[in-house]
C-alpha positions in Angstrom: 16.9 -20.2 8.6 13.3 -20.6 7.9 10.9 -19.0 10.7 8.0 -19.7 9.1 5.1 -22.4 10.6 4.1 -23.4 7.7 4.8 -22.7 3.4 2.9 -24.4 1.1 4.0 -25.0 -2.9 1.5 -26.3 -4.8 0.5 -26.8 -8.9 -2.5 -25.5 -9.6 -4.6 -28.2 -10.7 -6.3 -25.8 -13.5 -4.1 -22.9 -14.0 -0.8 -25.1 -13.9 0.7 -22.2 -12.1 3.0 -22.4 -9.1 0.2 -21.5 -6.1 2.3 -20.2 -2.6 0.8 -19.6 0.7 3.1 -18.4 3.3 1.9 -18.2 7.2 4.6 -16.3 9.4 3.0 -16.7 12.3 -0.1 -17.7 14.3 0.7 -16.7 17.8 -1.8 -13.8 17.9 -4.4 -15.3 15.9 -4.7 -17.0 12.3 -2.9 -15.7 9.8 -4.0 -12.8 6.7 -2.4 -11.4 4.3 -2.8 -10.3 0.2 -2.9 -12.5 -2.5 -0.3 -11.2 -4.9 -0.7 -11.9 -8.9 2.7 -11.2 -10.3 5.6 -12.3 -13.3 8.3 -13.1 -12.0 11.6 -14.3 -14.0 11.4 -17.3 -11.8 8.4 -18.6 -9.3 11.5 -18.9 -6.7 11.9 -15.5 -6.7 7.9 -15.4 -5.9 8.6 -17.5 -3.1 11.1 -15.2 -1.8 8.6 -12.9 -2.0 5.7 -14.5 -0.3 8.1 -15.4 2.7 9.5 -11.6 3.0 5.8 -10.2 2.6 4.3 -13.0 5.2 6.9 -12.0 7.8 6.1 -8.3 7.4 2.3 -8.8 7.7 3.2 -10.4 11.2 4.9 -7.3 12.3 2.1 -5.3 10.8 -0.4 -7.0 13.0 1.8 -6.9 15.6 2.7 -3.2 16.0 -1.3 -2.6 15.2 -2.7 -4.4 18.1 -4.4 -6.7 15.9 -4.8 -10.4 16.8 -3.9 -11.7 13.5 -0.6 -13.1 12.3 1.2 -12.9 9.1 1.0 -14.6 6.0 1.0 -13.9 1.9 0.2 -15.6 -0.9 1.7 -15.7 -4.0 1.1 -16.8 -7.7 3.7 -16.7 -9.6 3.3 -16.1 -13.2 6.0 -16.6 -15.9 7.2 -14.0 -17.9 4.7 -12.3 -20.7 1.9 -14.9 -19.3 -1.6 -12.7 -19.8 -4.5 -14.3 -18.1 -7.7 -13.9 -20.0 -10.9 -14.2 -17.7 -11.0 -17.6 -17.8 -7.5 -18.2 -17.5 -8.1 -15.6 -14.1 -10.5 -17.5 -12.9 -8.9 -20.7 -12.8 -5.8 -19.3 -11.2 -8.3 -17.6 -8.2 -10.2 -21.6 -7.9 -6.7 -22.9 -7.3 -5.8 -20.0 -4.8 -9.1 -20.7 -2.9 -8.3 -24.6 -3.1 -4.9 -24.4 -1.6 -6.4 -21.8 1.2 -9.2 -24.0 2.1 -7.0 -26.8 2.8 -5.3 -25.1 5.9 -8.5 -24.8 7.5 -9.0 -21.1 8.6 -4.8 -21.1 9.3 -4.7 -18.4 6.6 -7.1 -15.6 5.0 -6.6 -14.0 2.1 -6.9 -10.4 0.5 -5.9 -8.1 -2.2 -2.7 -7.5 -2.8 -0.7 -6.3 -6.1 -2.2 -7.7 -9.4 -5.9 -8.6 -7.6 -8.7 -6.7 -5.6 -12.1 -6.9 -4.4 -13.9 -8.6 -7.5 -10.9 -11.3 -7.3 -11.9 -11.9 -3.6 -15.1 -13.0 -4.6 -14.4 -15.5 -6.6 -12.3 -17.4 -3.8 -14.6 -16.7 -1.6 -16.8 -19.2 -3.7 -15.0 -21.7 -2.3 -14.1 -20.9 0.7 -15.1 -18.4 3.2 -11.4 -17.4 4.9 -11.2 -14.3 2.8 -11.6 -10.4 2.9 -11.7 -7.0 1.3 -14.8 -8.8 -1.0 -17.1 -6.3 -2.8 -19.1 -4.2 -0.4 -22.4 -5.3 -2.0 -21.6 -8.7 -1.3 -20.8 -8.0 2.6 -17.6 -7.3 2.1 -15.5 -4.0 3.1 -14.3 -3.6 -0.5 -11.5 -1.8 -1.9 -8.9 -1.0 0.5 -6.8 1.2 -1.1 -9.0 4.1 0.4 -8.2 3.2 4.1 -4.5 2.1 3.1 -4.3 5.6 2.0 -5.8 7.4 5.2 -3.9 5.3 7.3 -0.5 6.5 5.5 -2.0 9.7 6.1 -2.2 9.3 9.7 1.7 8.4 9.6 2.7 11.5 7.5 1.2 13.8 10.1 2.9 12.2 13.6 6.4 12.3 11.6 5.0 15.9 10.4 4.8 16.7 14.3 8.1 15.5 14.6 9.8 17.0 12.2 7.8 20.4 12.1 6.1 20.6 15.2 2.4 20.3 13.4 0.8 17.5 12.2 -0.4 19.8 9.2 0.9 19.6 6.1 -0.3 22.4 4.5 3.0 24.2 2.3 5.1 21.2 2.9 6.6 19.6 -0.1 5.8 16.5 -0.7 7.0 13.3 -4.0 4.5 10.7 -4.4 5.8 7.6 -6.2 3.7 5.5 -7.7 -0.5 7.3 -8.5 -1.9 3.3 -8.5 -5.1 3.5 -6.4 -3.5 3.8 -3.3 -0.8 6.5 -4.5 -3.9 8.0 -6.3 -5.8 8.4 -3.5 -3.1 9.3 -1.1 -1.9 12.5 -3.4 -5.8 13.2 -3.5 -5.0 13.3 0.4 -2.5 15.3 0.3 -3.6 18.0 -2.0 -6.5 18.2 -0.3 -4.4 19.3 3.0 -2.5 21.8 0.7 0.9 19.8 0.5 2.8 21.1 -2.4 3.1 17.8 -4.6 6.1 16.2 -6.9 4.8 13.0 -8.6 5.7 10.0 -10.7 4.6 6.8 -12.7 5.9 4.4 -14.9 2.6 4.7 -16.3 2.7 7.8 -18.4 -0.7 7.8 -18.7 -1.3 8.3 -15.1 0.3 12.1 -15.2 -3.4 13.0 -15.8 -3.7 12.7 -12.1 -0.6 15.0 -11.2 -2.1 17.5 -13.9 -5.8 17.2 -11.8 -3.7 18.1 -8.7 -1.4 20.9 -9.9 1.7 18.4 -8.8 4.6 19.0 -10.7 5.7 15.7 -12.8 9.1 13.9 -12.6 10.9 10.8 -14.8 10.4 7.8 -12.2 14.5 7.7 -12.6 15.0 11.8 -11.1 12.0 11.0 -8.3 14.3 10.5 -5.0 16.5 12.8 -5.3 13.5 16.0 -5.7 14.4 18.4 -2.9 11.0 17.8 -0.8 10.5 17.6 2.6 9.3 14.0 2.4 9.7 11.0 -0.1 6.6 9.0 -0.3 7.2 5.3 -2.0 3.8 4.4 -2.9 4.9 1.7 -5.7 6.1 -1.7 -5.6 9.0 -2.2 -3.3 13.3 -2.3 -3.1 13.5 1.6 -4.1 15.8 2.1 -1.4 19.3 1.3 -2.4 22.5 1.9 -0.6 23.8 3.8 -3.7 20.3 6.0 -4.0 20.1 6.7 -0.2 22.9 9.1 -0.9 20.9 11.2 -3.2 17.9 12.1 -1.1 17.7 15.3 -0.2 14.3 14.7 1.7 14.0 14.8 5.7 11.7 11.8 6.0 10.5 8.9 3.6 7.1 7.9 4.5 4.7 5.8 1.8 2.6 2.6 1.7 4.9 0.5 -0.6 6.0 -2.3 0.6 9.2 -3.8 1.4 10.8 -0.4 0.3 14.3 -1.4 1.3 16.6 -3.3 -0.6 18.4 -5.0 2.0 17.7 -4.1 5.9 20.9 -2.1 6.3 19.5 0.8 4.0 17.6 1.6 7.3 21.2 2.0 9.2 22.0 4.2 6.2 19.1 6.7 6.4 19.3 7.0 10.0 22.7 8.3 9.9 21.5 10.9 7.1 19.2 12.0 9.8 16.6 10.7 7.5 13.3 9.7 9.2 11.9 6.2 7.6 8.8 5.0 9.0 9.0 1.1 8.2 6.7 0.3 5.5 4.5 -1.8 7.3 3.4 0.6 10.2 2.5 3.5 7.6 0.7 1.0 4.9 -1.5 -1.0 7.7 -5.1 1.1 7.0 -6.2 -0.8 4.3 -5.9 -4.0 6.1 -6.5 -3.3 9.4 -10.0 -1.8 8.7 -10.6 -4.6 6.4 -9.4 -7.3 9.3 -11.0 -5.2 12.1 -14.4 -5.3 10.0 -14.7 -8.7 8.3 -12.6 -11.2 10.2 -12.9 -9.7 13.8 -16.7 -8.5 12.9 -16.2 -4.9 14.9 -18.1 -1.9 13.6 -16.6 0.7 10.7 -16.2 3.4 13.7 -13.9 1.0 15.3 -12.0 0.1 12.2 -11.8 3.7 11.7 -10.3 4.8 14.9 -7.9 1.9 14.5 -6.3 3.3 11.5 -6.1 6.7 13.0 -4.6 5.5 15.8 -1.6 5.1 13.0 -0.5 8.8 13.8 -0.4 7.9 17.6 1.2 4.9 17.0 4.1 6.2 14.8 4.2 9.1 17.1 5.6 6.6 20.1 8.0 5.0 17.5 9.7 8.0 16.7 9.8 8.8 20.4 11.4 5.6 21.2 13.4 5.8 18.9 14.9 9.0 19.5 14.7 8.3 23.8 17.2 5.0 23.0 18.9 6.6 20.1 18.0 3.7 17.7 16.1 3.7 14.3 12.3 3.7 14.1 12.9 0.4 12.3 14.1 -1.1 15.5 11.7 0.2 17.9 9.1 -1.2 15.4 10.5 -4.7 15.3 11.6 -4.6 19.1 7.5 -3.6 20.0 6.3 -6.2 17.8 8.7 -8.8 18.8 7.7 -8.1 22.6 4.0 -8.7 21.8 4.4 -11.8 20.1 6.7 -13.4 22.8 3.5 -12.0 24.9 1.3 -14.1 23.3 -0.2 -17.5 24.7 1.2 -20.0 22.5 -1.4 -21.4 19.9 
């Protein structure tokens, strides 16, 4: 059954290109979320995942305190489709098009396959937008606060686990060194975690080198004997078959939608495997980014909201072990509790 107020299919009238803009939910305020640029073998499956993603940014809100609700949009390219800049630009004019026309119900950000530079160009058109270049006004690139916040989460399941929220000498796989896995591992070295790290970018094991990480096939990754798995890559990398294999205590990592089906969360729980959902630990980048240019607060603000992550996280896990339930379900159950809270809109 669809829960969704409102999902919008249209053709872009340049691009030609199947334009989706999910909203989850307005019942905390109007809706944001990233605006993914993807291939997909068929723009269904895009809008499968525009309403997965959309439903997740409500919770993300949600568990965050934020008066925002969830929504995604999605453009769904076809299979070996490059967009040249003009091509680009055309497809971003249709985005900004189909957002203008819900009238401030939805505001858009990065999101895979766009960033700041893209969310300038919509925001030619229409001002519901964020994460736009800092020198425009903006509060830029996310991925740096994405990354701190993820950080924040790391340390309360570190307390947990280890009684510390240090993570110096604790091991430590990293999948995925895109700019938010980059700058996470960055992070992390930094701290003195002992790092594993992957790519299906080869290229990218220039980074591990910089940090003295040790490199791994994408395919070996999970199953590293680390202390904690860290999906920081595009999402479903939890499997029933894989969950088997880990030999980790706790996955924590910014990728979203890291389970394949919602089960696998049943699955790690009776491993005794700690799995902060995806989006408590990847909310920095968008809180500070919502905090700053759609609820106009000041960067110390948006700052202490993403470190209040660890505190956050922190109470999951105690829930969760107090009702003997996954933090998974302690997550939803808060976030359901604060929308049925909410004044109707």
């Amino acid at each position: 059954m669809l829960d969704h107020e409102r999902v919008t299919i249209h053709t872009g009238s340049r691009s030609r290109l199947p334009v989706i803009v999910a909203v989850h939910s307005t019942a905390l305020g109007p809706a944001a979320g990233g605006l993914r640029l993807w291939h997909y073998a068929d723009w269904r499956d895009g809008l499968t995942d525009a309403l997965r993603l959309s439903a997740a940014m409500t919770s993300k809100f949600a568990v965050a305190g934020l008066a925002s609700g969830g929504g995604k949009a999605v453009v769904a390219l076809p299979e070996g489709v490059k967009l040249d800049a003009g091509r680009r630009r055309e497809v971003l004019r249709d985005v900004a098009d189909v957002i203008d026309s819900l009238g401030g119900a939805y505001a858009t950000g990065p999101d895979v396959g766009t960033g700041p530079d893209d969310m300038a160009v919509i925001g030619e058109t229409t001002p519901h937008v964020f994460c736009r270049p800092a020198r425009l006004g903006g509060s830029g690139d996310s991925s740096p606060h994405t990354a701190r916040g993820t950080l924040a989460a790391l340390r309360a399941v570190s307390r947990r686990l280890y009684g510390t929220a240090s993570l110096n000498g604790r091991s430590l796989a990293v999948i995925g060194l895109g700019r938010v896995g980059a700058g996470l591992a960055r992070l992390l070295a930094a701290d003195g975690a002992a790092l594993t790290v992957t790519d299906i970018d080869p290229d990218r094991r220039r980074i591990g080198d910089e940090l003295g990480a040790v490199w791994r096939a994408p395919d070996e990754i999970l199953a590293a004997d680390v202390d904690i798995v860290v999906p920081s890559a595009l999402g479903s990398i939890l499997t029933g078959q894989n969950v088997a294999e880990l030999r980790c205590r706790a996955v924590v990592g910014p990728a979203n939608n890291q389970l394949a089906t919602p089960e696998v969360a049943d699955l790690l729980h009776h491993r005794g495997i700690i799995w902060v959902p995806d989006y408590v630990a990847s909310a920095g980048g968008v809180i500070n980014a919502i905090t700053t240019e759609l609820h106009h607060a000041g960067a110390d603000a948006a700052q202490a909201r993403v470190g209040a992550i660890e505190e956050t996280v922190g109470d999951l896990l105690e829930t969760a072990q107090r009702l003997g339930r996954t933090p998974a379900r302690a997550a939803d159950e808060l976030a359901a509790r604060r929308l049925s809270a909410a004044a109707p809109r």
